[in-house]
C-alpha positions as a LaTeX table, in Angstrom:
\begin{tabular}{lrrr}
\hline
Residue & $x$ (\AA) & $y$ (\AA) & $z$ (\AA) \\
\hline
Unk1 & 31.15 & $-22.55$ & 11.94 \\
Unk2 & 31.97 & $-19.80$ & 14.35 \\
Unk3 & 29.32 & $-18.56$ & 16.72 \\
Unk4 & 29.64 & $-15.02$ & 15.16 \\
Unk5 & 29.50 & $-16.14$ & 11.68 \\
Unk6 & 26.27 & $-18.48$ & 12.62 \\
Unk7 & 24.84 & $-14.92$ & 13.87 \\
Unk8 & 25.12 & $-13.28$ & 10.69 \\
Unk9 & 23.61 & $-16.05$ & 8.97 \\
Unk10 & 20.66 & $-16.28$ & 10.90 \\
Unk11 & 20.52 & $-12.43$ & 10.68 \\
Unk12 & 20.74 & $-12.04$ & 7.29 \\
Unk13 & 18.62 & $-14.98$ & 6.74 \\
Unk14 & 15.49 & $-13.47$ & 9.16 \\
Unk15 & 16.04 & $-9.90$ & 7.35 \\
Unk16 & 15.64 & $-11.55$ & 3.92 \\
Unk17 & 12.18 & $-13.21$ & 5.15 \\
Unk18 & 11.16 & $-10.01$ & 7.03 \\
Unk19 & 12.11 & $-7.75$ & 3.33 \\
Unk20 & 10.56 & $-10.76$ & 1.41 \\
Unk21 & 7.22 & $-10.24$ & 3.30 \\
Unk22 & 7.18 & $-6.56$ & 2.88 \\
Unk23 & 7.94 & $-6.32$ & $-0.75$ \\
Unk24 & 5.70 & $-9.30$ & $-1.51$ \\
Unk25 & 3.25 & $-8.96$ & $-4.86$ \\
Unk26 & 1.68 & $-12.03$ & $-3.95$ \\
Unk27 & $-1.94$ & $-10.22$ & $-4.06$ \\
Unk28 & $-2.54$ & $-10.05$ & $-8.17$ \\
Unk29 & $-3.14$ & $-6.33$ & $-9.32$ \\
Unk30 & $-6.04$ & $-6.28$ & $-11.19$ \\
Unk31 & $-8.33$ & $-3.53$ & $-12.81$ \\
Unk32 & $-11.72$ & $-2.14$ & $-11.34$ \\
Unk33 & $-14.31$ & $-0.11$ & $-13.65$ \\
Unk34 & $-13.17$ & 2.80 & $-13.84$ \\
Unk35 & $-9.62$ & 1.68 & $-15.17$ \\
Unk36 & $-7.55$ & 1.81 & $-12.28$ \\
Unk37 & $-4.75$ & $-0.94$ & $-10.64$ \\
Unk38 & $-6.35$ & $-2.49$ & $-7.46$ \\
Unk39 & $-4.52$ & $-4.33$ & $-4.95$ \\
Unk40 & $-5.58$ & $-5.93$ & $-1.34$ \\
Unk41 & $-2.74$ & $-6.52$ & 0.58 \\
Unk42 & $-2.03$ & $-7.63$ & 4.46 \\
Unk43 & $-1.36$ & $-5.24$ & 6.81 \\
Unk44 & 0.56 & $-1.86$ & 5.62 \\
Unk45 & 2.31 & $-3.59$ & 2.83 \\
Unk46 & 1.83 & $-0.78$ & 0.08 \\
Unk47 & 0.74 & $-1.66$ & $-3.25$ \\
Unk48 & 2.96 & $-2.37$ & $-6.35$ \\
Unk49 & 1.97 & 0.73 & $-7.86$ \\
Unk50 & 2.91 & 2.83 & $-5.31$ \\
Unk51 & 6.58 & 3.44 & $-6.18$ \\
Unk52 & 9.06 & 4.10 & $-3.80$ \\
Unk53 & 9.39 & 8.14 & $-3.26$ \\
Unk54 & 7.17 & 10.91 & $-2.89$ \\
Unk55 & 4.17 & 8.35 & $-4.07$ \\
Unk56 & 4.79 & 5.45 & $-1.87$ \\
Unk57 & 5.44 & 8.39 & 0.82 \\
Unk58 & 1.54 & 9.48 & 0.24 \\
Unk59 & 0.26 & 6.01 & $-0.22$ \\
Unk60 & 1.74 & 5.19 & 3.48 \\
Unk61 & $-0.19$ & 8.98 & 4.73 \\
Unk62 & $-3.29$ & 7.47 & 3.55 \\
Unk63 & $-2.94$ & 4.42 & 5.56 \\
Unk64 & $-1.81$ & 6.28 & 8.63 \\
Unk65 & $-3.56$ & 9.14 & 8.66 \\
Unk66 & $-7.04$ & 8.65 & 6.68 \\
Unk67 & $-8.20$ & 10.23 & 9.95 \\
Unk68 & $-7.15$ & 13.23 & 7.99 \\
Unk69 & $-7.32$ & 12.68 & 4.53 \\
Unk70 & $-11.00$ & 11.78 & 4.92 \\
Unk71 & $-12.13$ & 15.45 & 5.34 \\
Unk72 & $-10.08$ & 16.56 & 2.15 \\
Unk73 & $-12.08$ & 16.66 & $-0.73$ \\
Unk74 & $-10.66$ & 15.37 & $-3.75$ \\
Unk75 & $-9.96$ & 17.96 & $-6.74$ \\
Unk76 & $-9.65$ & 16.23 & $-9.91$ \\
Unk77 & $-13.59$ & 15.16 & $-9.93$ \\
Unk78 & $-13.86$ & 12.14 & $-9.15$ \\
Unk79 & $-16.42$ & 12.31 & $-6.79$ \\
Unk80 & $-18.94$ & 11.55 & $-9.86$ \\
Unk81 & $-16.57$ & 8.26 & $-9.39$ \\
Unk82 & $-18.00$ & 8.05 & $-5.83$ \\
Unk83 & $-15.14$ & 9.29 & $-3.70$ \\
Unk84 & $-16.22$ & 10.87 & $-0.92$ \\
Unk85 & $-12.58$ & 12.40 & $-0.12$ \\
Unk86 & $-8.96$ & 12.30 & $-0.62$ \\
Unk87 & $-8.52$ & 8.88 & 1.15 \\
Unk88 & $-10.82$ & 7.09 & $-1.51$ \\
Unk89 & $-7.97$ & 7.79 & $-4.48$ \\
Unk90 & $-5.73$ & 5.79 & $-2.43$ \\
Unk91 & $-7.59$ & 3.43 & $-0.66$ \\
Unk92 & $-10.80$ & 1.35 & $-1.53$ \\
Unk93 & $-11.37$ & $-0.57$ & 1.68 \\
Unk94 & $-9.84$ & $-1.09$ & 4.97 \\
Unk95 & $-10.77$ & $-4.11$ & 7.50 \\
Unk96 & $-9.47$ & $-6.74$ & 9.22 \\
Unk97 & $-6.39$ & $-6.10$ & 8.87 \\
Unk98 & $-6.35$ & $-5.96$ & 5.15 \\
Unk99 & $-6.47$ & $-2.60$ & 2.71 \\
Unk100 & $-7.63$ & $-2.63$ & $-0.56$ \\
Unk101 & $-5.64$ & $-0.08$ & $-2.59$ \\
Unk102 & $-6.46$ & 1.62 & $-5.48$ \\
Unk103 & $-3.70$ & 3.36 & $-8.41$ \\
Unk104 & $-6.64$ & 6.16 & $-8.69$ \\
Unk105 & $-3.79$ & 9.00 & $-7.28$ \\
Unk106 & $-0.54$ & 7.47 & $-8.45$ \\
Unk107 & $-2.01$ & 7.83 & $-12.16$ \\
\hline
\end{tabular}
């Protein structure tokens, strides 16, 4: 096997781990009280319900920037739900490394 075709291989090979591990849905989805999709996944690995687009787009905001999204209250009421802003209809929990994700503003 030639040197450059060994490259490619290993490339190709490392990008297919790398994309396996960032489109994993090895976390099960399942469903909290109020009826929406939950997820905990490592890291910033988005949520299966967060299609690709404009909603995996906001989902990724949320994670980045809940510095922001924090003091945004949320306008479809549920704060009787206990969300205290914007970032609680897309995340549930964030520590150690690990987010807990909720399908509260992708439905």
């Amino acid at each position: 096997m030639s040197e450059a075709l060994l490259r490619a291989v290993v490339g190709l090979s490392l990008s297919i781990v790398v994309l396996g591990s960032a489109c994993s849905a090895d976390d099960p989805v399942t469903t909290d009280a109020i009826g929406d999709q939950v997820q905990t996944r490592a890291g910033a690995v988005l949520p299966v319900f967060a299609r690709p687009g404009d909603i995996a787009e906001l989902y990724r905001f949320a994670r980045e920037r809940g510095d922001v999204l924090q003091w945004m209250p949320c306008t479809c009421g549920c704060g009787r739900l206990g969300h205290a802003s914007n970032r609680a209809c897309y995340i549930k929990n964030d520590t150690a490394g690990r987010t807990t994700w909720t399908s509260h503003a992708a439905t």
